[in-house]
N, CA, C and O atoms as CSV, one atom per row, in Angstrom:
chain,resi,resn,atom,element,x,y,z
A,1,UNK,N,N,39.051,6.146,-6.705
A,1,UNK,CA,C,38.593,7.504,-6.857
A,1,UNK,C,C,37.141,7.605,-6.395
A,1,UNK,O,O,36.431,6.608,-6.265
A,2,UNK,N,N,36.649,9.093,-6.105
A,2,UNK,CA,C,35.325,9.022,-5.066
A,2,UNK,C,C,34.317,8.781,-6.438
A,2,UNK,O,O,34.677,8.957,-7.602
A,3,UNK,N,N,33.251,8.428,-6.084
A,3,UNK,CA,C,32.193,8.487,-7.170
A,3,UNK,C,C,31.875,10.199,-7.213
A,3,UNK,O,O,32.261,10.959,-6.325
A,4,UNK,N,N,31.100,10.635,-8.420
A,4,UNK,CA,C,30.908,12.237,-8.313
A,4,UNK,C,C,29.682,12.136,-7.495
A,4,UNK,O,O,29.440,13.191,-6.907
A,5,UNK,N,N,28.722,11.058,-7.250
A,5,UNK,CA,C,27.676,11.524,-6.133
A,5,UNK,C,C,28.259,11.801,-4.702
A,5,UNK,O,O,27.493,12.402,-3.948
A,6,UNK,N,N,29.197,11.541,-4.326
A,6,UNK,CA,C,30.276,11.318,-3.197
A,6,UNK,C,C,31.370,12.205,-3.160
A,6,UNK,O,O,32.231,12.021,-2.299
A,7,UNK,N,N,31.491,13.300,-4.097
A,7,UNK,CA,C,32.297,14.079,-3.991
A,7,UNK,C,C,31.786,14.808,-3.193
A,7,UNK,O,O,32.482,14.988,-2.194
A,8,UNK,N,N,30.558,15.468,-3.212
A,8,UNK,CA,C,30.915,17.106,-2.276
A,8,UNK,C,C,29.387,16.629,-1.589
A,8,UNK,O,O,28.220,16.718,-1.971
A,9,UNK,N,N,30.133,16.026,-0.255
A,9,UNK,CA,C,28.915,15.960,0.633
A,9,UNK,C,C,28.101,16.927,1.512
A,9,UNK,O,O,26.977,16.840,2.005
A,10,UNK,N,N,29.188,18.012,1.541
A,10,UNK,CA,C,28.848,19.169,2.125
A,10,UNK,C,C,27.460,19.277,1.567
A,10,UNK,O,O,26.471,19.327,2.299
A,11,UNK,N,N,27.406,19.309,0.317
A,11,UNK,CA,C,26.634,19.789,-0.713
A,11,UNK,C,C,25.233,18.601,-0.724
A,11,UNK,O,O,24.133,18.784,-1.244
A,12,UNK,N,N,25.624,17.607,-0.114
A,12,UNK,CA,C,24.370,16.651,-0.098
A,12,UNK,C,C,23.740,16.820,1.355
A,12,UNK,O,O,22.564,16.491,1.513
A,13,UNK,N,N,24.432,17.287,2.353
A,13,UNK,CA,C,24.210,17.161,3.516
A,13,UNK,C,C,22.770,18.948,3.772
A,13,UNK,O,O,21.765,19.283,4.399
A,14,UNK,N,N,23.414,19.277,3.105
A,14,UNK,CA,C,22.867,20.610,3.099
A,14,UNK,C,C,21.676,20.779,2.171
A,14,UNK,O,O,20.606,21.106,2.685
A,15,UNK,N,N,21.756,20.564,0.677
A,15,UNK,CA,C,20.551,20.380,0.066
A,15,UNK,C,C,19.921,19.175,-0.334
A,15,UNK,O,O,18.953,19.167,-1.094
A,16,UNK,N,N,20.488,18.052,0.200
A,16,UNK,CA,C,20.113,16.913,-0.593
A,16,UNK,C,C,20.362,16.209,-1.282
A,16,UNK,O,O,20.891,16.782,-2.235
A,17,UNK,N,N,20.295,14.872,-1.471
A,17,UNK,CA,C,20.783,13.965,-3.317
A,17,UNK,C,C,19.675,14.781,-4.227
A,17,UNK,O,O,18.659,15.447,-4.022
A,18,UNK,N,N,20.434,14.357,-5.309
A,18,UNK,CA,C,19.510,14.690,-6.290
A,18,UNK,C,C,18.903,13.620,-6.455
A,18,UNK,O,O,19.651,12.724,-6.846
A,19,UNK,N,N,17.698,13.286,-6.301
A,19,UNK,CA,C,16.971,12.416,-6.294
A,19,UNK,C,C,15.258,12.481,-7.321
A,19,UNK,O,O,14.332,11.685,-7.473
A,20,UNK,N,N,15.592,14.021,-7.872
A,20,UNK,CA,C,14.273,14.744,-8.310
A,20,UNK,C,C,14.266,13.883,-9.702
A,20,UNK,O,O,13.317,13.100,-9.663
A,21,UNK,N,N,14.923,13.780,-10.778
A,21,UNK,CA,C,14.676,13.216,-11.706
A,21,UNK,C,C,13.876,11.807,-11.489
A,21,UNK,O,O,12.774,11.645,-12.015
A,22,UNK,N,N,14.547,10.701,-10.610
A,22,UNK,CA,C,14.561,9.723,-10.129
A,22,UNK,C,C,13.217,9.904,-9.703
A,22,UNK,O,O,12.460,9.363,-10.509
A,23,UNK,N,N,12.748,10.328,-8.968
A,23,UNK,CA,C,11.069,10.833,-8.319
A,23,UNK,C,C,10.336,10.648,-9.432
A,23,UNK,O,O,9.698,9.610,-9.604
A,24,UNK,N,N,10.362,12.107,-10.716
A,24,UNK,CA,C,9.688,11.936,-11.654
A,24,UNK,C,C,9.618,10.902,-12.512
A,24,UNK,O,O,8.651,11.012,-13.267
A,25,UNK,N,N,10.083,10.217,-12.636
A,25,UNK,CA,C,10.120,8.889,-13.204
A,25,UNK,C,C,9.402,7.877,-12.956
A,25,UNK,O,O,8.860,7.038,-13.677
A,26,UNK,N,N,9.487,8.151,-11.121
A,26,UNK,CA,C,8.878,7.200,-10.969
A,26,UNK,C,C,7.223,7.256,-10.323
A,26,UNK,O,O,6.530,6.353,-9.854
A,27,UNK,N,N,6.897,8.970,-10.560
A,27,UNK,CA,C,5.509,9.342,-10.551
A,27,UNK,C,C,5.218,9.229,-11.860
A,27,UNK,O,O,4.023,9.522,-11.913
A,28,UNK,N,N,5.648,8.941,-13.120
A,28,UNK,CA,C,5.119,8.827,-14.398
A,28,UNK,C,C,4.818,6.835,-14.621
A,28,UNK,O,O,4.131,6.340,-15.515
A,29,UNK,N,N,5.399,6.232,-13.766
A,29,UNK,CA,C,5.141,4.983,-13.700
A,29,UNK,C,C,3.788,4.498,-12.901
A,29,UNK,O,O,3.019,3.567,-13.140
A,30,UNK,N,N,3.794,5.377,-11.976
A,30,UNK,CA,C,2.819,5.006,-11.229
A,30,UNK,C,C,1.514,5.779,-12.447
A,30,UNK,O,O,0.338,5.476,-12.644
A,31,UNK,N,N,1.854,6.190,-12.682
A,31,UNK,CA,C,0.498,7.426,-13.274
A,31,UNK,C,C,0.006,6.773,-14.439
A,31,UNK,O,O,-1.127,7.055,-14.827
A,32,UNK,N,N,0.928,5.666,-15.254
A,32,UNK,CA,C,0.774,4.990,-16.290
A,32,UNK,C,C,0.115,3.960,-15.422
A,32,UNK,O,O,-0.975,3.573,-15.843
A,33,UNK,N,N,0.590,3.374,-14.174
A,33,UNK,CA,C,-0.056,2.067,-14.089
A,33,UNK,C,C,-1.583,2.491,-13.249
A,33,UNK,O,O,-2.529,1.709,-13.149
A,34,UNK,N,N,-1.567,3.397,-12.891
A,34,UNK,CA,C,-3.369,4.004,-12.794
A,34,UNK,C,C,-4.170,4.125,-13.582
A,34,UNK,O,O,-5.365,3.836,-13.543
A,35,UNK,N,N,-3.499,4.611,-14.444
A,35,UNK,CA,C,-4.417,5.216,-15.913
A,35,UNK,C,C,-4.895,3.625,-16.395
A,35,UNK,O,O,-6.024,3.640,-16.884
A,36,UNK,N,N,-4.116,1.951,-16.344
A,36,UNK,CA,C,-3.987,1.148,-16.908
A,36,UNK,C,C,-5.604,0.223,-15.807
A,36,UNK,O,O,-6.277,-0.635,-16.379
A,37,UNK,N,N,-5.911,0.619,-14.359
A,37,UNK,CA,C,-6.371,0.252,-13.554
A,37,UNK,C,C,-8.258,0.086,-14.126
A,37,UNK,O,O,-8.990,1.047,-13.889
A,38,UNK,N,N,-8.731,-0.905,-14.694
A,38,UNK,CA,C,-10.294,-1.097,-15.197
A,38,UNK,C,C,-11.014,-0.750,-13.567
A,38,UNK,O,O,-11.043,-1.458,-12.560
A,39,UNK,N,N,-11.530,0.576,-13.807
A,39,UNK,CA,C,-12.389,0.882,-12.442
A,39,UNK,C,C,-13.309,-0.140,-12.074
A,39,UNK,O,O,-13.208,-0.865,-11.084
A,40,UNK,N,N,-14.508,-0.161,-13.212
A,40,UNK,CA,C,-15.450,-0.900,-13.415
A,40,UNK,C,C,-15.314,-2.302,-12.596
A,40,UNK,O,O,-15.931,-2.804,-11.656
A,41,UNK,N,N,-14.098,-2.730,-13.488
A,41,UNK,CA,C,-13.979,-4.155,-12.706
A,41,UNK,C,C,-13.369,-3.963,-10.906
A,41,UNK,O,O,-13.958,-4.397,-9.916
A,42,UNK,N,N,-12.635,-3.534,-10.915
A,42,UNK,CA,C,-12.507,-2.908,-9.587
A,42,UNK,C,C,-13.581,-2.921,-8.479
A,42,UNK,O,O,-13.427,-3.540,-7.426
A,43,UNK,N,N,-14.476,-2.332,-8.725
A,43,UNK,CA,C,-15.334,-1.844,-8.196
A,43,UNK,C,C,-16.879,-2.922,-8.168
A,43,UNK,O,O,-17.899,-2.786,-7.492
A,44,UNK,N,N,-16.513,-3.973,-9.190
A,44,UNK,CA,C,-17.384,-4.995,-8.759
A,44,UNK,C,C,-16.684,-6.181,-8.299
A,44,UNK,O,O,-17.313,-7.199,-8.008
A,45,UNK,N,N,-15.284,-6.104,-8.206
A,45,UNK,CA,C,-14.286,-7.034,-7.367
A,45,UNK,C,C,-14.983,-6.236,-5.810
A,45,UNK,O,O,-15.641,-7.030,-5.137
A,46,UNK,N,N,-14.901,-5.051,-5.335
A,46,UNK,CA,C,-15.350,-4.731,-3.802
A,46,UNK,C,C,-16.852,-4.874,-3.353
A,46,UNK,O,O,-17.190,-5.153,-2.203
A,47,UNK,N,N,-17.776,-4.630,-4.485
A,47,UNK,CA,C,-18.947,-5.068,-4.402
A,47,UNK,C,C,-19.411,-6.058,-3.956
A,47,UNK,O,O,-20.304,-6.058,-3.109
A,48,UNK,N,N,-18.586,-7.662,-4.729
A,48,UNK,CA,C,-18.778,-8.676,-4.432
A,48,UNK,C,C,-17.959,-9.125,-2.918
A,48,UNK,O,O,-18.342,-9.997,-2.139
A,49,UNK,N,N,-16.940,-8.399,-2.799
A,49,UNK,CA,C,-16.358,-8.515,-1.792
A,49,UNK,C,C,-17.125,-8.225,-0.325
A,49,UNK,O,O,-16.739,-8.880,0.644
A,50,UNK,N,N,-18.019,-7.420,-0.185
A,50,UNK,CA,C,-19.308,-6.271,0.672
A,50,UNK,C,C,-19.908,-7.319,0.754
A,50,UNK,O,O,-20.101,-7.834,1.855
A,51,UNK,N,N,-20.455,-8.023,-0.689
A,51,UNK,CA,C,-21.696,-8.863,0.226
A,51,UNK,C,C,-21.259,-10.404,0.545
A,51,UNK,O,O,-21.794,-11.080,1.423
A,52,UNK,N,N,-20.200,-10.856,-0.306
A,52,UNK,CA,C,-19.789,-12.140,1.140
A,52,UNK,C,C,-19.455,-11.704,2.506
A,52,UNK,O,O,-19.634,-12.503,3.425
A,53,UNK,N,N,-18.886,-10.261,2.799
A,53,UNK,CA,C,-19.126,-9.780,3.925
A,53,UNK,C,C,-20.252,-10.153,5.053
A,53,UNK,O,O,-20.294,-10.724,6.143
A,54,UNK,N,N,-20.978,-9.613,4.312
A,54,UNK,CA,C,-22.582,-8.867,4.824
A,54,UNK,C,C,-22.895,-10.783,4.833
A,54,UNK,O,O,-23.222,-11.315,5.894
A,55,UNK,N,N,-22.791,-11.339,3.976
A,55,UNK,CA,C,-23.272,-12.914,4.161
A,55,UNK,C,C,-22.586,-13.549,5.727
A,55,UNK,O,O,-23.131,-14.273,6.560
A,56,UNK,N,N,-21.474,-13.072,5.719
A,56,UNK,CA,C,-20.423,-14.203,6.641
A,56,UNK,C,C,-20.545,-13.420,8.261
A,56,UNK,O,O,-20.122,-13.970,9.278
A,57,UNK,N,N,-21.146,-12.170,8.249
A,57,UNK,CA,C,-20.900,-11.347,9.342
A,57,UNK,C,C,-21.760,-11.772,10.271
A,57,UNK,O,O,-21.313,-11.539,11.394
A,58,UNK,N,N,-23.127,-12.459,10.286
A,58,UNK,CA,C,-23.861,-12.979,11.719
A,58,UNK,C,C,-22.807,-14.298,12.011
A,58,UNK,O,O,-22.912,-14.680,13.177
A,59,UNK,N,N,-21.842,-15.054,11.229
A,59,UNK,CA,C,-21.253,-16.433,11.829
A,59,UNK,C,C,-20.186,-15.873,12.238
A,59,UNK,O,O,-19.700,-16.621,13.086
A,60,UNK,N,N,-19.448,-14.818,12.079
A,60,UNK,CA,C,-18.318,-14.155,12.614
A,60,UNK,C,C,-19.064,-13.532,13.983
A,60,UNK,O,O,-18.461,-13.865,15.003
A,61,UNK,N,N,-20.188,-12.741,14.212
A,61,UNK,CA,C,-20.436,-12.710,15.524
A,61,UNK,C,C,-20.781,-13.900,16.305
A,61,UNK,O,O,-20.516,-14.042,17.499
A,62,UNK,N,N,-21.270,-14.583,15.705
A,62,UNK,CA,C,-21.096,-16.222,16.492
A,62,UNK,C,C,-19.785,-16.920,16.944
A,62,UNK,O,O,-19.390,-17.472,17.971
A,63,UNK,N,N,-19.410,-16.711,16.008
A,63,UNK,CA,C,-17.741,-16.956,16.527
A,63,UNK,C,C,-16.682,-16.294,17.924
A,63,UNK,O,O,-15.917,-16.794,18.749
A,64,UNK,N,N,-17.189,-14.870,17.583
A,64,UNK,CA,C,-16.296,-14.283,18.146
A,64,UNK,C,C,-16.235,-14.197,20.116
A,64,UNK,O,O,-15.205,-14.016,20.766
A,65,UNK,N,N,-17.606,-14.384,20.674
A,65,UNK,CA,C,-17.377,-14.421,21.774
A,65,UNK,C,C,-16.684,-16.032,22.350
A,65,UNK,O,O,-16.050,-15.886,23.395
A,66,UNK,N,N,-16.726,-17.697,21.751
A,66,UNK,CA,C,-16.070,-18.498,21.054
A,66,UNK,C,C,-14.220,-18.035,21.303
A,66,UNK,O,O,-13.243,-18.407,21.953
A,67,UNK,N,N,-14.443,-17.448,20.733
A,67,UNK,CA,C,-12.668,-17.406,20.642
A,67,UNK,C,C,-12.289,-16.080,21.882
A,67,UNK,O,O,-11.120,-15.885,22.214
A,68,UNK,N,N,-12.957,-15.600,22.222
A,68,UNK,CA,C,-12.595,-14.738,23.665
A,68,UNK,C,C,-12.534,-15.852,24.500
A,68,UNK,O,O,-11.587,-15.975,25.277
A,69,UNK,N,N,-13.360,-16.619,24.440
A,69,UNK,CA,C,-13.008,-18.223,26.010
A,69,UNK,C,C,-11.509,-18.140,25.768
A,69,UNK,O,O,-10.654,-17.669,26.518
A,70,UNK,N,N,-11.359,-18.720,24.507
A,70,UNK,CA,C,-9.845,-19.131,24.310
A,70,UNK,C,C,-8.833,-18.412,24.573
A,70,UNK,O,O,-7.791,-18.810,25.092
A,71,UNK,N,N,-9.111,-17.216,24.199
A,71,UNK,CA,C,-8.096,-15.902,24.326
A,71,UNK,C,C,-7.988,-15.589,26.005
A,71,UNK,O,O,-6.899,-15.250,26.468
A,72,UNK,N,N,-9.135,-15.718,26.846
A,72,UNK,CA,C,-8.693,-15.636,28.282
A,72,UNK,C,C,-7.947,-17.019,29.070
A,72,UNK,O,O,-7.442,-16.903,30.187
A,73,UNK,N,N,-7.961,-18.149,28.413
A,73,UNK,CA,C,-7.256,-19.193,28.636
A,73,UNK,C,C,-5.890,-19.323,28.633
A,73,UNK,O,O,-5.268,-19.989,29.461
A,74,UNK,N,N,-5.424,-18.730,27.763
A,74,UNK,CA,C,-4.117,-18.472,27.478
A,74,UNK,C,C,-3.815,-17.429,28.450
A,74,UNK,O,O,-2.690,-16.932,28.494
């Protein structure tokens, strides 16, 4: 026997699955796991992240013309 999501496709083809409950559900999950997100720490996880950047970025331009030799070798 058909499943009832599979009965009247006319009816899916035209407006859609119902998929809206399913959605909200799963915007209330996400919204819980934001609300759960420590900015603070966040935000000194990218901080620290910026300045090993800013540390490593004159040996990455040293590098990089370095690995163009290689890249036209190939």
């Amino acid at each position: 026997m058909n499943k009832p999501e599979n009965q009247d496709r006319i009816s899916q083809f035209m407006f859609g699955s119902r998929r809206v409950q399913k959605q909200e559900e799963e915007d209330k999950s996400l919204t819980q796991k934001i609300s759960s997100i420590d900015l603070e720490k966040m935000m000194n996880h990218v901080d620290s992240i910026m300045t090993i950047y800013d540390q490593v970025k004159p040996a990455i331009q040293q590098i990089t013309p370095i690995l163009g030799i290689f890249r036209k070798k190939k």
